[in-house]
TORKOLNU-150316 format. One line per field, with one value per residue (C-alpha): x, y, z; residue number from 1; residue in three letters. Coordinates in nm, 2 decimals. Last residue first. Layout:
// TORKOLNU-150316
X	(X|...) $
Y	(Y|...) $
Z	(Z|...) $
num	(NUM|...) $
residuo	(Ala|...) $
// end
This chain:
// TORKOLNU-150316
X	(1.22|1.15|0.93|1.13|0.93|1.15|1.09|1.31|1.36|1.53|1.72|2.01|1.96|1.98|1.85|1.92|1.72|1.83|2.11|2.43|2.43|2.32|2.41|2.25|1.90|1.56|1.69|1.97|2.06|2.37|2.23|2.04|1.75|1.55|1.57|1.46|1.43|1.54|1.34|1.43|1.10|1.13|0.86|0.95|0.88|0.93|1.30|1.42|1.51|1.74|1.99|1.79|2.05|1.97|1.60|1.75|1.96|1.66|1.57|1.68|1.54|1.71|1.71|1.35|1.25|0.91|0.96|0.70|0.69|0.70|0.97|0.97|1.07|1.30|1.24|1.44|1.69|1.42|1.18|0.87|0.50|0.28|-0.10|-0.18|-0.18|0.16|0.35|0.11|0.25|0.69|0.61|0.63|0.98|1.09|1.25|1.20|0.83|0.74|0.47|0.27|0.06|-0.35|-0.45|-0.52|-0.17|-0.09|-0.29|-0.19|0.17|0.32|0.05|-0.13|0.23|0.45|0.22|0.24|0.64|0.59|0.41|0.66|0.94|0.65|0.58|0.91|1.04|0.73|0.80|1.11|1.12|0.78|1.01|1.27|0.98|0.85|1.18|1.27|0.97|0.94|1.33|1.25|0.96|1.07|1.43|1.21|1.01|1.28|1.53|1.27|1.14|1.45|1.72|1.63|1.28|1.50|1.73|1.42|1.24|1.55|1.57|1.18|1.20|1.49|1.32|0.99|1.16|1.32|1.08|1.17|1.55|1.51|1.34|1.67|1.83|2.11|2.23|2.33|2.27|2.55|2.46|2.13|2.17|2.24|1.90|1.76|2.02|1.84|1.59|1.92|1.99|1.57|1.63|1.96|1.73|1.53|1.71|1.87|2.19|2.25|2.57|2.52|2.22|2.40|2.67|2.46|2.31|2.63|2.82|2.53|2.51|2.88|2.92|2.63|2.82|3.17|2.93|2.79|3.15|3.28|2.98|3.06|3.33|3.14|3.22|3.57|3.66|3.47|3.66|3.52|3.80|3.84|3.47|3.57|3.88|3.69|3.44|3.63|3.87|3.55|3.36|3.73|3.79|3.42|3.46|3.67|3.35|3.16|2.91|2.78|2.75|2.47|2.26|1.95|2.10|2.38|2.03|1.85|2.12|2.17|1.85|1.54|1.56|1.68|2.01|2.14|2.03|2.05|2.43|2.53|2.34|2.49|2.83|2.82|2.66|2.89|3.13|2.96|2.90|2.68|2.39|2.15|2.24|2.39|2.07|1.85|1.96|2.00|1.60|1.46|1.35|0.98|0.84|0.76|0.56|0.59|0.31|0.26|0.59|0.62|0.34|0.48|0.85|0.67|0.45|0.74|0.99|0.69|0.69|0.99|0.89|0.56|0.68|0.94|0.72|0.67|0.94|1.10|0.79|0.92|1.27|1.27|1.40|1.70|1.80|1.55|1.35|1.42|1.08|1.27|1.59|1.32|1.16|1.49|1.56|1.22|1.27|1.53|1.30|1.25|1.49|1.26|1.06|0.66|0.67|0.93|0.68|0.36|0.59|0.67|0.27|0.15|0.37|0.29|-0.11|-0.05|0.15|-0.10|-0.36|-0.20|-0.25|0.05|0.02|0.38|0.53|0.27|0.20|0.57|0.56|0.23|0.40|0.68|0.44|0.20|0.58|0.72|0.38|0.36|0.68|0.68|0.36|0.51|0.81|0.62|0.63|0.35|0.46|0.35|0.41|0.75|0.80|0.69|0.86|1.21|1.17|1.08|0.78|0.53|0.81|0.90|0.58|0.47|0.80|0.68|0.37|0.56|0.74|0.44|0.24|0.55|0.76|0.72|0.84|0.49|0.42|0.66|0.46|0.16|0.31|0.48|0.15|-0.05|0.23|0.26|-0.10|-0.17|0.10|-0.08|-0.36|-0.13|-0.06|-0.39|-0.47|-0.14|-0.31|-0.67|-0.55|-0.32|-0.61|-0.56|-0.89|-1.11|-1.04|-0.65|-0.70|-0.86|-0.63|-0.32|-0.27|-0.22|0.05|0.20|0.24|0.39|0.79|1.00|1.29|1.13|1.12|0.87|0.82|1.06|1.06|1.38|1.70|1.55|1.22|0.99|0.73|0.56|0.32|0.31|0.44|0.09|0.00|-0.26|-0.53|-0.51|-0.68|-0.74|-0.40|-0.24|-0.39|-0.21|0.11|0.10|0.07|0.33|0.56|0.44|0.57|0.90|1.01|0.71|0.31|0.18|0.08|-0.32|-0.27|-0.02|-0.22|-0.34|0.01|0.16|-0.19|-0.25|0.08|0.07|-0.30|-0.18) $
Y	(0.56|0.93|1.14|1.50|1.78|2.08|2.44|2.69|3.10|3.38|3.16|3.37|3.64|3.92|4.27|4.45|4.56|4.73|4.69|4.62|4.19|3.86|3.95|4.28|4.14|4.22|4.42|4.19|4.23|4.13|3.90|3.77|3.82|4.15|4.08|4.18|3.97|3.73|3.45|3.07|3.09|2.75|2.45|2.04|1.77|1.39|1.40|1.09|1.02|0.80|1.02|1.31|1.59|1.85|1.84|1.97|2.18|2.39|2.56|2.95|2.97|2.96|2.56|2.55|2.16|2.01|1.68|1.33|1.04|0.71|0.59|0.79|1.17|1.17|1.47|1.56|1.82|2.00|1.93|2.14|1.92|1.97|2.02|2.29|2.56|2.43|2.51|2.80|2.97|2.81|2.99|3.30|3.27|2.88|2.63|2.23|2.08|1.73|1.56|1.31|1.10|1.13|1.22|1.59|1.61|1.49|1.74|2.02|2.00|2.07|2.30|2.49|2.54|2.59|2.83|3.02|2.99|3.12|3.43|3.50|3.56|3.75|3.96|4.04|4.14|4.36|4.51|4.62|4.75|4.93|5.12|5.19|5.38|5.53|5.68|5.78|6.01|6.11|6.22|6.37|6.61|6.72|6.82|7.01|7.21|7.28|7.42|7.66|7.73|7.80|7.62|7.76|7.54|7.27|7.18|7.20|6.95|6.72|6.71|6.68|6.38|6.16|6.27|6.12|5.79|5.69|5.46|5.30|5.22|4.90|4.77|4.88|4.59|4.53|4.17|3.95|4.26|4.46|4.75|4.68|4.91|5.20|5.16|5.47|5.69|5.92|6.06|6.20|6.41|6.52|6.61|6.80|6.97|7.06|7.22|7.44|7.60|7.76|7.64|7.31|7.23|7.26|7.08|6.82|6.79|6.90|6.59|6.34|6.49|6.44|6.12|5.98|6.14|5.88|5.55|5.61|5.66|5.37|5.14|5.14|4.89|4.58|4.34|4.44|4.55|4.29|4.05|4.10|4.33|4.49|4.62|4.73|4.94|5.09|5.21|5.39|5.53|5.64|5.83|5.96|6.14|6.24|6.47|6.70|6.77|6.96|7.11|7.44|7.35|7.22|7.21|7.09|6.86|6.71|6.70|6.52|6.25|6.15|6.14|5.95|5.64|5.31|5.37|5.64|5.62|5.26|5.29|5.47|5.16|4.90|5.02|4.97|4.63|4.48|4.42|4.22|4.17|3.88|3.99|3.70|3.34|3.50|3.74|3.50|3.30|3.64|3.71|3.43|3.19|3.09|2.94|3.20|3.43|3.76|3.98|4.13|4.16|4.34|4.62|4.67|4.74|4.92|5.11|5.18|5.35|5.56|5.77|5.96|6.03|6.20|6.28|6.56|6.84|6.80|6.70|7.01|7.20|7.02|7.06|7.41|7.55|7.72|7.61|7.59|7.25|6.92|6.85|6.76|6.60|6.38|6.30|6.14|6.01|5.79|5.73|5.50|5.26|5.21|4.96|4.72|4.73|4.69|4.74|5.00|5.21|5.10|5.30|5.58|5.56|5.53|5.85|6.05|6.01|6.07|6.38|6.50|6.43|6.62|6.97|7.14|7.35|7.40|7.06|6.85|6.88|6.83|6.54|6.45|6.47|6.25|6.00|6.01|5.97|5.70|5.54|5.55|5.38|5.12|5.03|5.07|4.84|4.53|4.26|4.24|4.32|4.55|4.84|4.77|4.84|5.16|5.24|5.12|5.34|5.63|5.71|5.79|5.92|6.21|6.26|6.37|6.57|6.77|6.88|6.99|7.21|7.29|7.42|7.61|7.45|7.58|7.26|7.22|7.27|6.97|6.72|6.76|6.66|6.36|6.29|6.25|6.05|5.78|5.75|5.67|5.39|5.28|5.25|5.10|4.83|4.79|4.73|4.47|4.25|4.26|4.19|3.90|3.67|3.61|3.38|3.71|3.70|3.71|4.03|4.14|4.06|4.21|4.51|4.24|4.11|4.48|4.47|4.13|4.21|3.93|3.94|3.69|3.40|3.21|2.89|2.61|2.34|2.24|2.34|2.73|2.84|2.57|2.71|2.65|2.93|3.10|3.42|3.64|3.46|3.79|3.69|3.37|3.19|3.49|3.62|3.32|3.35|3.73|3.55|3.28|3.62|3.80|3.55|3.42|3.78|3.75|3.65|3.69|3.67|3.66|4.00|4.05|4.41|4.48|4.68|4.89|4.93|5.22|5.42|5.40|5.54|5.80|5.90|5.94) $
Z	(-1.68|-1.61|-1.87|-1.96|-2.10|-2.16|-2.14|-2.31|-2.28|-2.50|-2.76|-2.85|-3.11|-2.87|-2.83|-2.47|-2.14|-1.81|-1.88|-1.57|-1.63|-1.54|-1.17|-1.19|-1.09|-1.21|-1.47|-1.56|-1.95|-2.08|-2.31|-2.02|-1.80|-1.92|-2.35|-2.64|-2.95|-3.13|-3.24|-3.04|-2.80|-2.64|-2.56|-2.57|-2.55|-2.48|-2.39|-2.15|-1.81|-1.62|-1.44|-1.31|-1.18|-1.49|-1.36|-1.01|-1.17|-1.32|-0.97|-1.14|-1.44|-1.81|-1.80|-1.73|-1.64|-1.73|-1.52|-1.61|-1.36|-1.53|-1.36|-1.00|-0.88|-0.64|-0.38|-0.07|-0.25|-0.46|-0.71|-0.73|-0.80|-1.08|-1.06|-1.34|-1.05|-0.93|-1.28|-1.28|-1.00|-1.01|-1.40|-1.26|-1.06|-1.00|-1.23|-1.16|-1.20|-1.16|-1.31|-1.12|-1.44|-1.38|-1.71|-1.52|-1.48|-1.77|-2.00|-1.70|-1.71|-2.10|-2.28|-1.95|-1.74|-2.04|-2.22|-1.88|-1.85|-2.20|-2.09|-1.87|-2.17|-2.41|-2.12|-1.97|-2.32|-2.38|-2.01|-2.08|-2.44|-2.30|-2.01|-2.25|-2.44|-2.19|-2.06|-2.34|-2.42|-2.09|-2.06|-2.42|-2.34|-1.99|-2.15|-2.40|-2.18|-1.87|-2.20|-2.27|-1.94|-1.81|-1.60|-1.26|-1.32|-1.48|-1.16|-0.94|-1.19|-1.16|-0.82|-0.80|-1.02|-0.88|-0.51|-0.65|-0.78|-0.44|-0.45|-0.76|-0.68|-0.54|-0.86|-1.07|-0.88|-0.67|-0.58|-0.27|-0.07|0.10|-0.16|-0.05|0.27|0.07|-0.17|0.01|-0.02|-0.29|-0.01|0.09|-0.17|-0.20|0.18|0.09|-0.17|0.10|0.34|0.09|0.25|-0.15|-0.13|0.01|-0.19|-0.51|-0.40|-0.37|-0.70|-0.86|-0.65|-0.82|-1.15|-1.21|-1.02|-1.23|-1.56|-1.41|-1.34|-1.71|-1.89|-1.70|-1.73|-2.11|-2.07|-1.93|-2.14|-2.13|-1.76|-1.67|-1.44|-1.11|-0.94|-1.27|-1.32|-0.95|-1.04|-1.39|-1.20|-0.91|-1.18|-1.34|-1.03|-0.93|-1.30|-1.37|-1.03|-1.20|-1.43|-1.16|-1.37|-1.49|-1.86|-1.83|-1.52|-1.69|-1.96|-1.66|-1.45|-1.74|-1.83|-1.45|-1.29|-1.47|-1.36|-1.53|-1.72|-1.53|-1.14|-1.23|-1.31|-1.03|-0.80|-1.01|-0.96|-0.59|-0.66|-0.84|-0.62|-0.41|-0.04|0.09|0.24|0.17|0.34|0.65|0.64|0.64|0.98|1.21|1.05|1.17|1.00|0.96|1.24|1.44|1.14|1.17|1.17|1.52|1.57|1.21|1.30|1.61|1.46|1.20|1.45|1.65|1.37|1.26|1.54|1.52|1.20|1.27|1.62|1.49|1.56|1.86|1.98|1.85|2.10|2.38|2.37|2.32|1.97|2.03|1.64|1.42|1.39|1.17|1.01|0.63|0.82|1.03|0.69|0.59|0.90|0.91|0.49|0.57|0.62|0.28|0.26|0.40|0.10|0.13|0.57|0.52|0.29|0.55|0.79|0.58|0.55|0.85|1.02|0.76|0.80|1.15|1.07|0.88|1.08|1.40|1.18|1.21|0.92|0.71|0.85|0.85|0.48|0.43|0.61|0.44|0.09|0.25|0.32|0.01|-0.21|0.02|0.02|-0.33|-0.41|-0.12|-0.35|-0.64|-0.55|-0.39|-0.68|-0.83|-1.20|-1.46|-1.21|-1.24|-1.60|-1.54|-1.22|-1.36|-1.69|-1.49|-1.73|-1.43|-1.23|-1.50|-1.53|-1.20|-1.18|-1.47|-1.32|-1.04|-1.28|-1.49|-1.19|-1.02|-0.79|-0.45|-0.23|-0.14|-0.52|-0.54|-0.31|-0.46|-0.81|-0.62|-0.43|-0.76|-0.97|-0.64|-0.63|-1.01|-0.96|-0.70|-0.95|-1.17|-0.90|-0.87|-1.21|-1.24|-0.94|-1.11|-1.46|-1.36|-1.22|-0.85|-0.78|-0.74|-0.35|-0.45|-0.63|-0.31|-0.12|-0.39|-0.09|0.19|-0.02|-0.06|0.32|0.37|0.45|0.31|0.53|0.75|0.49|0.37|0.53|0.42|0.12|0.02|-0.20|-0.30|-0.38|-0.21|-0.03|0.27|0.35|0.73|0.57|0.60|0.94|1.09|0.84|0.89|0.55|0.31|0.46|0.32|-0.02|-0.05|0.07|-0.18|-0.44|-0.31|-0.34|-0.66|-0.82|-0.70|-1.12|-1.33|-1.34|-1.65|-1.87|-1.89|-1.83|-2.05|-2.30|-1.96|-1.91|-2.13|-2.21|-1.81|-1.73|-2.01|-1.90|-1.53) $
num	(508|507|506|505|504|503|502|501|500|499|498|497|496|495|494|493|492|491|490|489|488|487|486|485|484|483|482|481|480|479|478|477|476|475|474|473|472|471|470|469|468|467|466|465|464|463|462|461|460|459|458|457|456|455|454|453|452|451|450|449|448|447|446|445|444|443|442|441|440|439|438|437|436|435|434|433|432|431|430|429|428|427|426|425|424|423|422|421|420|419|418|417|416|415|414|413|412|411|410|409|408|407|406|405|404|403|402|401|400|399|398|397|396|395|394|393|392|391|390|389|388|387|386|385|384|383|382|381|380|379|378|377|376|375|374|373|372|371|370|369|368|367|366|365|364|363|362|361|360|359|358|357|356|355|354|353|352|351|350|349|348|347|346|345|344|343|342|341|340|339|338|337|336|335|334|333|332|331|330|329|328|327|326|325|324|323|322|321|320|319|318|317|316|315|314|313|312|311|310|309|308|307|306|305|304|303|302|301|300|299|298|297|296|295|294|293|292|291|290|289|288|287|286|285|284|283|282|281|280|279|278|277|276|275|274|273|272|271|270|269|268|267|266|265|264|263|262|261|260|259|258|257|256|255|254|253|252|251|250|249|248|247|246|245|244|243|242|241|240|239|238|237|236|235|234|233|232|231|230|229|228|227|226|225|224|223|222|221|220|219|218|217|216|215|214|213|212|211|210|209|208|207|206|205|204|203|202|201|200|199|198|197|196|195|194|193|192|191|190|189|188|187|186|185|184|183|182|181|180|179|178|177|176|175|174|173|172|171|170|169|168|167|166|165|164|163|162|161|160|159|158|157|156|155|154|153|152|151|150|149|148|147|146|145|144|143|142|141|140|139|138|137|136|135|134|133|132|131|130|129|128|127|126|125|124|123|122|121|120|119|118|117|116|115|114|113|112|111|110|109|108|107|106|105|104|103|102|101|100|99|98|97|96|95|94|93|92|91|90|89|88|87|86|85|84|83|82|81|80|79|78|77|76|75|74|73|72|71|70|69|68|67|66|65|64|63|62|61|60|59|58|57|56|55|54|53|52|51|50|49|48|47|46|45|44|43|42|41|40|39|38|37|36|35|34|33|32|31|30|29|28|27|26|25|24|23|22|21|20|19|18|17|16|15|14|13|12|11|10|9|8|7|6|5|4|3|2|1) $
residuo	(Unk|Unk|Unk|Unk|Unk|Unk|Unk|Unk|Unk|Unk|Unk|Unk|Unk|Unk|Unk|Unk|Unk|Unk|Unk|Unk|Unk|Unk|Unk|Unk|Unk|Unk|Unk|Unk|Unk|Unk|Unk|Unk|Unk|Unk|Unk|Unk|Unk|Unk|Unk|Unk|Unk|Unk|Unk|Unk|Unk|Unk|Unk|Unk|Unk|Unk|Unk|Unk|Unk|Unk|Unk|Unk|Unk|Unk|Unk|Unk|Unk|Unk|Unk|Unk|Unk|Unk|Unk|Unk|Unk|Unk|Unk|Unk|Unk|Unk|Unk|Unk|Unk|Unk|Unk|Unk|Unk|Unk|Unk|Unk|Unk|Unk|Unk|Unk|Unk|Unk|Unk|Unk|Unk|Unk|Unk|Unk|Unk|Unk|Unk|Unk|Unk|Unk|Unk|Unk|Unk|Unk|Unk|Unk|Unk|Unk|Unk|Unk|Unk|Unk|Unk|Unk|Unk|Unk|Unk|Unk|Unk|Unk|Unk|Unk|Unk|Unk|Unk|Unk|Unk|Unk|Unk|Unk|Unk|Unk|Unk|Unk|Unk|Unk|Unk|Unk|Unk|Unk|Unk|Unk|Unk|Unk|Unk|Unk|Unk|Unk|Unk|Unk|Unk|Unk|Unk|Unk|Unk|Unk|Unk|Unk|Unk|Unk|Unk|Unk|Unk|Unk|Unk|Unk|Unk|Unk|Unk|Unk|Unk|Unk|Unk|Unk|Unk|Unk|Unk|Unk|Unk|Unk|Unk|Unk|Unk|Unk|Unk|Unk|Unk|Unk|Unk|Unk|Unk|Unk|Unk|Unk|Unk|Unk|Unk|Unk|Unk|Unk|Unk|Unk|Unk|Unk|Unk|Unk|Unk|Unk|Unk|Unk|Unk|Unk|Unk|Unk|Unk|Unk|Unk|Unk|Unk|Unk|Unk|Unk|Unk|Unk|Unk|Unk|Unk|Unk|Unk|Unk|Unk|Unk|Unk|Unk|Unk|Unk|Unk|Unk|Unk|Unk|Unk|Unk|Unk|Unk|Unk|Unk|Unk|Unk|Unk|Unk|Unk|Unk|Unk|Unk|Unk|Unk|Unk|Unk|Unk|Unk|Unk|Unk|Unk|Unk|Unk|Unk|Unk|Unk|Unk|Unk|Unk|Unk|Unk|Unk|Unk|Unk|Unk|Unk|Unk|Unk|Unk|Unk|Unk|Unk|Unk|Unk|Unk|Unk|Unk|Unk|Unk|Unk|Unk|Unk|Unk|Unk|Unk|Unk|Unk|Unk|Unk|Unk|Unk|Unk|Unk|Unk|Unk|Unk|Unk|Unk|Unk|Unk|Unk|Unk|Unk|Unk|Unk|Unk|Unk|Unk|Unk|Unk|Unk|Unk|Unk|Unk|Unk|Unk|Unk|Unk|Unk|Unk|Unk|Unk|Unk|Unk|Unk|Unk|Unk|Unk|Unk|Unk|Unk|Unk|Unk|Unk|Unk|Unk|Unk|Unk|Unk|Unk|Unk|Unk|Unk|Unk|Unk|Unk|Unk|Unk|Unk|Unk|Unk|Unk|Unk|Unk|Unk|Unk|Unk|Unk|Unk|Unk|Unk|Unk|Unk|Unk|Unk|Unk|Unk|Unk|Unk|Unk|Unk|Unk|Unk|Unk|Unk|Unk|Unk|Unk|Unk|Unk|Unk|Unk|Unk|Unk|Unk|Unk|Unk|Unk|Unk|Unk|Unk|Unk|Unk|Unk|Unk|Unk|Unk|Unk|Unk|Unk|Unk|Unk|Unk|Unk|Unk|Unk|Unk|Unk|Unk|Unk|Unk|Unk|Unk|Unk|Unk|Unk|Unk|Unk|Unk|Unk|Unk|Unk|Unk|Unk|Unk|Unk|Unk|Unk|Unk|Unk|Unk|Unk|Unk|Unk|Unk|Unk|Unk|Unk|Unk|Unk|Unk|Unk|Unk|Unk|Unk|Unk|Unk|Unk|Unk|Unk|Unk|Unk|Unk|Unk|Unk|Unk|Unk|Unk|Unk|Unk|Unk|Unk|Unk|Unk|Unk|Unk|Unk|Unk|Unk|Unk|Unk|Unk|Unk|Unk|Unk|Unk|Unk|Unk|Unk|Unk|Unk|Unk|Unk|Unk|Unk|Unk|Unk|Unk|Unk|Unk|Unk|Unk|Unk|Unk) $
// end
């Protein structure tokens, strides 16, 4: 808890960046119509349309209050970190119910509060940490439910993997993981194994309830999203290995734990399988040291199982499956670390398993430099977010809100954090419909995603302008793409290129 708070609590002013705005419209929303969370017209893509059904409104109704206070960053980022606070708490609960010892389970806690994906996400408000901690209070209930019965327990469970599926949709493959983790003996009668699968059985209704309830009519429906989104990749397969490497806390410290009993045949497969898809997309190249990292997170990932297997441990296959979450996003248009975050506790508790049969003096000093690492990548991460978002905020209050309160219509094109306070300072989004007029003014973002629509303007010329030209770290670009793997496999890299750019067009 102190290392989380000693990494973000210097952050806690950071702007708001990529998703973030849709949580926040949503948060306002709910304000207005409580029971409407998506009925917000927004324009992200070509032209203004609701928001969509696929984005599930749970962590919006968590940022209320944050939204009460007129959304400023330090109240959204402190309750995520509080969240955070939860996740770490029920992870460490949750391994003395699996009978690690006190610094084993203690261990786990840390490893998730300096997964360098759970970190850096919890400077955001986007909905990862909180599908992260009620995967983590969930499961912990599960098992809570499991060793005493007690029916508030398992309604506790039940709310929470629900309230997981409702932050992430991908979390709702926590319902057959905790049904794997209640599972009764054989020859058990009918009616006592139902009832001790109803936790998890149960959750599956109150989400659908729960989304029925919620969803907007008018947005669109779900049919018409997923043609636009789940579009297969190549990419995405590899991203996934890669993550469990690069971003969270699995690969490096179980091949440490379990070394040098490992199942190094399986390298060969895991990096023939790499190298075949880096080829399919043309990156065998750039891309190059995804081959070693795809092939150690086969390694660690067959152990892990086989591991289970052998020893017919119930719960590590739960901890193996817990670890499937992101499966449905392979099909995604792109694969995140951010997906991976709450499947952070089963990373953790693997791990701490592995290095309580490894020893306490190899446990001890694996534990020290994953959360050294870890915290570090995590602060690369979040600086580079900050100082990248913080200049779509210079952008907003230097370039936008002088004319706009001088009375000249300025024009905004480039969406993520900077779509919020472009629109707070009075500006307008472009999109298909809309055609600015001579002496309009346009603040276009080349590096964002909604910049083409400055780029189409055919009579306009540069007045200003805003970049950040020093090198420096980077999350979007120089092979970097840790909000989305299509500009690249890092989580975070160094590059002299010019990081970010805002330019002040006036129409003639």
């Amino acid at each position: 808890l102190l290392l989380a708070a000693a990494a973000l609590l210097p952050f806690l002013d950071q702007a708001y960046t990529v998703d973030d705005p849709y949580s926040l419209w949503m948060a306002e929303q709910i304000l207005r119509e409580p029971l409407r969370p998506g009925a917000v017209e927004v324009t992200w893509f070509e032209e203004s349309e609701r928001l969509t059904a696929l984005v599930v409104p749970l962590g919006a109704y968590l940022l209320v209050p944050a939204a009460w206070l007129g959304a400023p960053e330090w109240a959204s980022h402190l309750t995520w970190l509080l969240l955070l606070g939860v996740a770490v708490v029920a992870t460490v609960s949750l391994g003395l119910r699996l009978g690690l010892g006190a610094p084993g389970a203690r261990g786990a806690g840390l490893m998730v509060a300096a997964a360098p994906a759970v970190l850096a996400m919890a400077s955001t408000s986007m909905p990862d940490v909180p599908a992260l901690a009620l995967a983590a209070a969930g499961m912990d209930r599960v098992y809570a439910f499991r060793a005493r019965g007690r029916a508030r327990d398992g309604l506790l469970a039940m709310a929470a993997l629900g309230g997981a599926a409702l932050c992430r949709s991908h979390a709702v493959l926590l319902v057959p993981v905790a049904l794997l983790a209640l599972w009764p003996a054989a020859r058990t009668p009918p009616r006592a194994a139902l009832g001790r699968l109803w936790p998890a059985l149960g959750a599956g209704p109150l989400l659908a309830l729960a989304l029925l309830v919620l969803r907007d009519p008018e947005s669109a429906g779900v049919g018409e999203m997923a043609a636009r989104f789940v579009v297969w990749d190549e990419r995405n397969a590899l991203s996934w290995l890669g993550h469990l490497a690069l971003s969270m806390p699995f690969t490096l410290p179980w091949l440490a734990a379990r070394f040098p009993r490992l199942p190094w045949w399986t390298a060969a497969p895991g990096a023939l399988f790499a190298a075949w898809q880096l080829a399919r997309v043309g990156q065998l190249a750039a891309a190059a040291f995804m081959v070693p990292v795809v092939a150690a997170t086969v390694v660690a990932g067959v152990d892990a199982l086989r591991v289970a297997l052998r020893a017919r441990d119930r719960d590590g296959l739960v901890l193996c499956a817990w670890l499937l979450l992101p499966l449905p996003v392979v099909a995604y248009m792109h694969l995140a670390p951010k997906y991976l975050v709450p499947c952070a506790p089963a990373v953790a508790l693997l791990v701490a398993r592995a290095l309580e049969a490894a020893g306490s003096r190899r446990a001890r000093a694996v534990r020290l430099a994953t959360a050294a690492s870890g915290t570090a990548l995590a602060l690369l991460i979040v600086a580079a977010d900050a100082r990248a978002a913080g200049l779509g905020r210079r952008a907003a209050a230097e370039l936008i809100a002088p004319r706009a309160r001088g009375g000249q219509r300025v024009w905004f094109a480039g969406h993520w954090g900077f779509h919020w306070y472009a629109e707070r300072a009075g500006a307008f989004p472009l999109s298909a419909r809309t055609r600015p007029g001579p002496g309009d003014a346009v603040v276009g973002a080349p590096h964002l995603p909604g910049a083409h629509f400055a780029a189409r303007l055919p009579r306009k010329r540069l007045v200003g302008l805003l970049r950040d030209a020093a090198p420096g770290g980077r999350v979007m670009g120089a092979g970097a793409g840790f909000y989305s793997n299509a500009w690249g496999y890092l989580p975070w890299a160094w590059s002299r290129d010019e990081g970010a750019r805002f330019e002040l067009w006036e129409v003639y």
